[in-house]
Backbone bond lengths (Angstrom), bond angles and torsions (degrees), N, CA, C in turn:
res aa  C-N    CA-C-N  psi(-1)  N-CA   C-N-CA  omega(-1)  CA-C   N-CA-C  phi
1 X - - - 1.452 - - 1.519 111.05 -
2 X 1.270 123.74 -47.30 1.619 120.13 -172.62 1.225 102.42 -78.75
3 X 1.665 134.75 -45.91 1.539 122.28 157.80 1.559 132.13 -49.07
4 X 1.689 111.06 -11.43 1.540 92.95 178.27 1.858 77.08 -103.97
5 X 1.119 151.94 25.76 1.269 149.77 -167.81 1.569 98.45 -105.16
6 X 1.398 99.34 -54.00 1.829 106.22 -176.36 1.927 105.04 -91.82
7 X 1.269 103.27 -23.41 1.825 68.63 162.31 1.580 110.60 -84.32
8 X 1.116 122.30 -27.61 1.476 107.23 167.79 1.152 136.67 -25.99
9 X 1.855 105.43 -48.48 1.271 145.91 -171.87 1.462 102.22 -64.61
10 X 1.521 103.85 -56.66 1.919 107.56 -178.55 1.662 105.50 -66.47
11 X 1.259 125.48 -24.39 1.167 107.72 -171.02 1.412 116.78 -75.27
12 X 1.209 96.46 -44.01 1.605 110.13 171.28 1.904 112.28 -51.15
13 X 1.243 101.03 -51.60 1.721 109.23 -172.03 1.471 92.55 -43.11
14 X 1.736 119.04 -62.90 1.039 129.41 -149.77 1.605 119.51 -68.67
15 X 1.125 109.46 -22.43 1.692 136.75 163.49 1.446 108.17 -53.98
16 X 1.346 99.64 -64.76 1.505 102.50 -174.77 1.796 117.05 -68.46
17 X 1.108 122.85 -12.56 1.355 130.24 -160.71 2.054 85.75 -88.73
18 X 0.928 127.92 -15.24 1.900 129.09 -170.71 1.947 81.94 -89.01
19 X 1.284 105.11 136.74 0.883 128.06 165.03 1.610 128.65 -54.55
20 X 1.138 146.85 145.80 1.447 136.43 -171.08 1.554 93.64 -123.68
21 X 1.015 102.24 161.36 1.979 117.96 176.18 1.069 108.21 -82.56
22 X 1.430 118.61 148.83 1.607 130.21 -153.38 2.016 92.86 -63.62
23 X 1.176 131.89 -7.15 0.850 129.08 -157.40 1.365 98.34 -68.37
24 X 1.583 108.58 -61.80 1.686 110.94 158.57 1.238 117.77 9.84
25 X 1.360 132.43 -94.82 1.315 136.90 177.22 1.722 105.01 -32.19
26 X 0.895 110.59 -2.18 2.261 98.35 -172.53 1.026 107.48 48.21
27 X 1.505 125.87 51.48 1.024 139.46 155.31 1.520 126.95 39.29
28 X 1.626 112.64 9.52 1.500 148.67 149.54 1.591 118.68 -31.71
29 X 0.924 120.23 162.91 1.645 131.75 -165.74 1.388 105.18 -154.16
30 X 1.503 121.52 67.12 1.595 112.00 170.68 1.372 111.07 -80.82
31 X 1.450 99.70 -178.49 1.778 112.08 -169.18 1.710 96.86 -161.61
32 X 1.648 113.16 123.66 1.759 122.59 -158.75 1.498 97.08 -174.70
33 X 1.347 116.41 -161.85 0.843 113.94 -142.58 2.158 77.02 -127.08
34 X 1.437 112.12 167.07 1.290 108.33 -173.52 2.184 91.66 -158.97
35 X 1.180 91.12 133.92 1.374 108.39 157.46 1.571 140.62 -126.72
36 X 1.357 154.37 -159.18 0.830 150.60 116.93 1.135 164.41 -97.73
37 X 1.476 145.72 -167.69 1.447 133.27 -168.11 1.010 122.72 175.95
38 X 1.505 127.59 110.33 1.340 146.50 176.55 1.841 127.24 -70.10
39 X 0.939 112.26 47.08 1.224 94.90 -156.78 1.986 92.98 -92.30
40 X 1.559 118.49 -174.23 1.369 148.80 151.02 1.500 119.58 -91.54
41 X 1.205 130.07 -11.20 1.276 110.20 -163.81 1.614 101.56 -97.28
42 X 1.218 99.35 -167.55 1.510 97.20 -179.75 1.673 117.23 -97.60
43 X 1.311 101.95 170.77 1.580 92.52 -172.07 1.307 112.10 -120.89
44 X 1.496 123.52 -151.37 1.641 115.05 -156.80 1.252 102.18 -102.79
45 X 1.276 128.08 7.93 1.304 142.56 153.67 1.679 131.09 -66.41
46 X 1.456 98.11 -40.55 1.457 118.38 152.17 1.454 95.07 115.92
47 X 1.950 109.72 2.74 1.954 103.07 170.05 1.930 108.20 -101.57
48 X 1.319 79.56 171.26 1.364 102.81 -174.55 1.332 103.42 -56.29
49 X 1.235 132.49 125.77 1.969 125.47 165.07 1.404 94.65 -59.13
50 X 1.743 96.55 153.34 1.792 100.44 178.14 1.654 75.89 -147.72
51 X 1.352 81.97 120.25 1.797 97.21 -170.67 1.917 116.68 -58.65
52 X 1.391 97.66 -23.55 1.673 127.53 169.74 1.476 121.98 -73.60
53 X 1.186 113.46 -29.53 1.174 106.62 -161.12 1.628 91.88 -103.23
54 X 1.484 116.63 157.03 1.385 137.75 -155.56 1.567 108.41 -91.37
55 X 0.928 82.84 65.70 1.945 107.17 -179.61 1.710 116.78 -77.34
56 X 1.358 112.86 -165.71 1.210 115.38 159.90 1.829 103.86 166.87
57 X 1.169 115.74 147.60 1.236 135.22 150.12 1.633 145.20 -55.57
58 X 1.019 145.04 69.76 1.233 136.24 -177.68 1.137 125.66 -107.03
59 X 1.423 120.49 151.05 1.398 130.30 -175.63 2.174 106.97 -67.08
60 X 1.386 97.82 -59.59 1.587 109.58 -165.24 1.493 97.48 -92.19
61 X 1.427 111.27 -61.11 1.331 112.23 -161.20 1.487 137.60 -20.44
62 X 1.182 152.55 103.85 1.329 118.18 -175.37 1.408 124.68 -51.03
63 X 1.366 94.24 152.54 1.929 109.75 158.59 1.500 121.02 -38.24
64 X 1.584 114.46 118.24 1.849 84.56 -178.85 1.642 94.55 110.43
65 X 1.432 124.05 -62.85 1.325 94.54 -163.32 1.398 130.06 -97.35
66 X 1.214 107.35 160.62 1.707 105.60 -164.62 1.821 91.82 -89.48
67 X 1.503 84.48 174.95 2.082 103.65 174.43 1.807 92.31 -168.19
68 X 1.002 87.87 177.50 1.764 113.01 -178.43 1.204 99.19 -135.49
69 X 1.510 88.70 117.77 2.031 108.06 171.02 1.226 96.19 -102.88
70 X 1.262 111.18 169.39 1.757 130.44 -153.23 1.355 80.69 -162.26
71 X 1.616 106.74 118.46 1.943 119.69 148.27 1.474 94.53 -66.18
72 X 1.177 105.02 129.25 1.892 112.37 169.00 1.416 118.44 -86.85
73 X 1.460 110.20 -22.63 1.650 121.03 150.01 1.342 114.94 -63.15
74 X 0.988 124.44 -32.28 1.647 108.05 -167.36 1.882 95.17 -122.85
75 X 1.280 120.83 -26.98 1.331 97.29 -161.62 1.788 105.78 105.94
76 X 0.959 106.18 -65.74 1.438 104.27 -167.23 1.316 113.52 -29.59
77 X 1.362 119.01 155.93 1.531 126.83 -178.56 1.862 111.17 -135.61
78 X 1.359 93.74 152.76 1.998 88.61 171.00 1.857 92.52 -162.28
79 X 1.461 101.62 163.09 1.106 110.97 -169.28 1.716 100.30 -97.49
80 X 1.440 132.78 148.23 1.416 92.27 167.22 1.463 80.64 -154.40
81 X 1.453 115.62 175.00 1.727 126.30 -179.79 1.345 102.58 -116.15
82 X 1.350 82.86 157.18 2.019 97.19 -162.23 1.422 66.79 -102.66
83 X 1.638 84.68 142.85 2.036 104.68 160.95 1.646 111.25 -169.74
84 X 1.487 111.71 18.62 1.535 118.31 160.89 1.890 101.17 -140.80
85 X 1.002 99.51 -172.93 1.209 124.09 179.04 1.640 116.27 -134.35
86 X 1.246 115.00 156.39 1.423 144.73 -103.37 1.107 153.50 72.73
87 X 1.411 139.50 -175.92 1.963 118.45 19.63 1.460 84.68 -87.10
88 X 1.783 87.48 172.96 1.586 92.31 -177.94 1.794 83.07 -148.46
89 X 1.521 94.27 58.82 1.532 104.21 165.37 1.579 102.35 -131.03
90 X 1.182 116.98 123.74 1.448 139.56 171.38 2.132 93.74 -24.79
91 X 1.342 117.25 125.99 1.202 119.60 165.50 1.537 118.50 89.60
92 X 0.992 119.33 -12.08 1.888 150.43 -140.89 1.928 82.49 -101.85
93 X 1.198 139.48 150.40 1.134 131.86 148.31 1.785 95.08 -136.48
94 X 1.163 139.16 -35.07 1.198 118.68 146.05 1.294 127.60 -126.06
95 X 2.112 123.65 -168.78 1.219 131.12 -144.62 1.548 91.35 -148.38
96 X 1.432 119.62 86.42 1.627 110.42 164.79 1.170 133.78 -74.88
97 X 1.293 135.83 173.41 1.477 134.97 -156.15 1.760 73.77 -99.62
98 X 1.160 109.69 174.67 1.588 125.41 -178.34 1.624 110.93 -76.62
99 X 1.582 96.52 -28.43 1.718 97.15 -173.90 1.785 102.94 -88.55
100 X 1.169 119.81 -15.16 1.249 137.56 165.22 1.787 93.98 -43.98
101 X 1.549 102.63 -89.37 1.436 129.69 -157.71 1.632 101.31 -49.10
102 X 1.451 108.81 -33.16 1.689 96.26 -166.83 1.909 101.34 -82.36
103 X 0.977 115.33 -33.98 1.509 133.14 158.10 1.653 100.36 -36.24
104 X 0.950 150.57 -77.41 1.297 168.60 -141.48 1.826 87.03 -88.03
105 X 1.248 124.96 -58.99 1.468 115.28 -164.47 1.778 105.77 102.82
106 X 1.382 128.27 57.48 0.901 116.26 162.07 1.371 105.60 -166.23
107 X 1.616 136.21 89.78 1.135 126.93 -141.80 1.637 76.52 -140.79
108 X 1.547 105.61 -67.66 1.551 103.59 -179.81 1.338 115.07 -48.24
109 X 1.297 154.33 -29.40 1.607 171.77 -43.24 1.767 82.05 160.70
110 X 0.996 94.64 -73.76 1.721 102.03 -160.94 1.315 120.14 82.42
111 X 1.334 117.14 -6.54 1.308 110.65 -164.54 1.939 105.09 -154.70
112 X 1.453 130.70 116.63 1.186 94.53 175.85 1.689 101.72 -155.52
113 X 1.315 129.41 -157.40 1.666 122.32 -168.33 1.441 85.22 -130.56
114 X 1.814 85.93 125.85 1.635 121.36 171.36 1.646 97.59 -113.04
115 X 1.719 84.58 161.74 1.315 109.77 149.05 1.470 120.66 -130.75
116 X 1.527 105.08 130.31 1.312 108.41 -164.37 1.619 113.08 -111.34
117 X 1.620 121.17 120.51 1.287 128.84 -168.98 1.577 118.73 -105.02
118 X 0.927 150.79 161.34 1.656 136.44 127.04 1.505 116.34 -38.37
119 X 1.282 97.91 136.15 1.592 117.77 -151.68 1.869 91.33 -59.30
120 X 1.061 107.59 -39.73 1.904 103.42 -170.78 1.325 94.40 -78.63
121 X 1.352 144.25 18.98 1.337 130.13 172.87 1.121 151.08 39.12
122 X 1.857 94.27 45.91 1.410 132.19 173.73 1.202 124.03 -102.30
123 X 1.635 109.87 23.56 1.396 116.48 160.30 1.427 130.51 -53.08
124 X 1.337 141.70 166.62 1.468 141.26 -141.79 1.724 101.28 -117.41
125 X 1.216 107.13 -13.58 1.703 97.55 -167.11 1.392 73.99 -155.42
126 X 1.672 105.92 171.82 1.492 132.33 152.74 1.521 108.69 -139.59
127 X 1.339 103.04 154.74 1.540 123.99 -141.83 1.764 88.05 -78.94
128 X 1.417 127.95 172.48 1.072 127.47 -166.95 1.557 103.15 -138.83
């Protein structure tokens, strides 16, 4: 039972780790607040966090799909793939990997307002 439980588990992880088409996002244009997070453990994807690599957290999003966050202070932009879940901080709509956040320009900040698109940048609005 716990071995057909955990290959279940890998199959699924391994599903989610293939990328999805910018469509994923519903082709939506939010605007919130975004932080970051270094951790080691593993995520809801079922891989290891790599505090470097251009990750991110989301509540809805699927597993797999990418978007482009935009610091709304600076402009800056990066592409990154959702493969955990969160934030689960009041106001927070996402959770970047650390190599994300220093990319973006807001590491000392810790905390700052994105707008988040589908990675091909066929989102519906831009943030104001």
């Amino acid at each position: 039972m716990i071995a057909r439980t955990l290959t279940a588990v890998a199959l699924v992880g391994a599903a989610c780790l293939t990328s999805l088409p910018a469509e994923a996002a519903g082709g939506k244009t939010t605007c919130g607040g975004a932080s970051w997070y270094a951790l080691t453990s593993r995520t809801a994807s079922g891989e290891r966090m790599n505090p470097m690599a251009l990750t991110a957290a989301h509540k809805t999003l699927p597993l797999g799909s990418k978007v482009k966050v935009t610091n709304l202070r600076n402009q800056r932009s990066v592409v990154v793939r959702i493969n955990d879940r969160g934030p689960f901080v009041k106001g927070r709509l996402i959770d970047l990997s650390k190599g994300a956040a220093q990319r973006l320009g807001f590491i000392d900040a810790g905390h700052t307002r994105v707008q988040i698109e589908p990675a091909d940048g066929s989102g519906t609005r831009s943030c104001a």
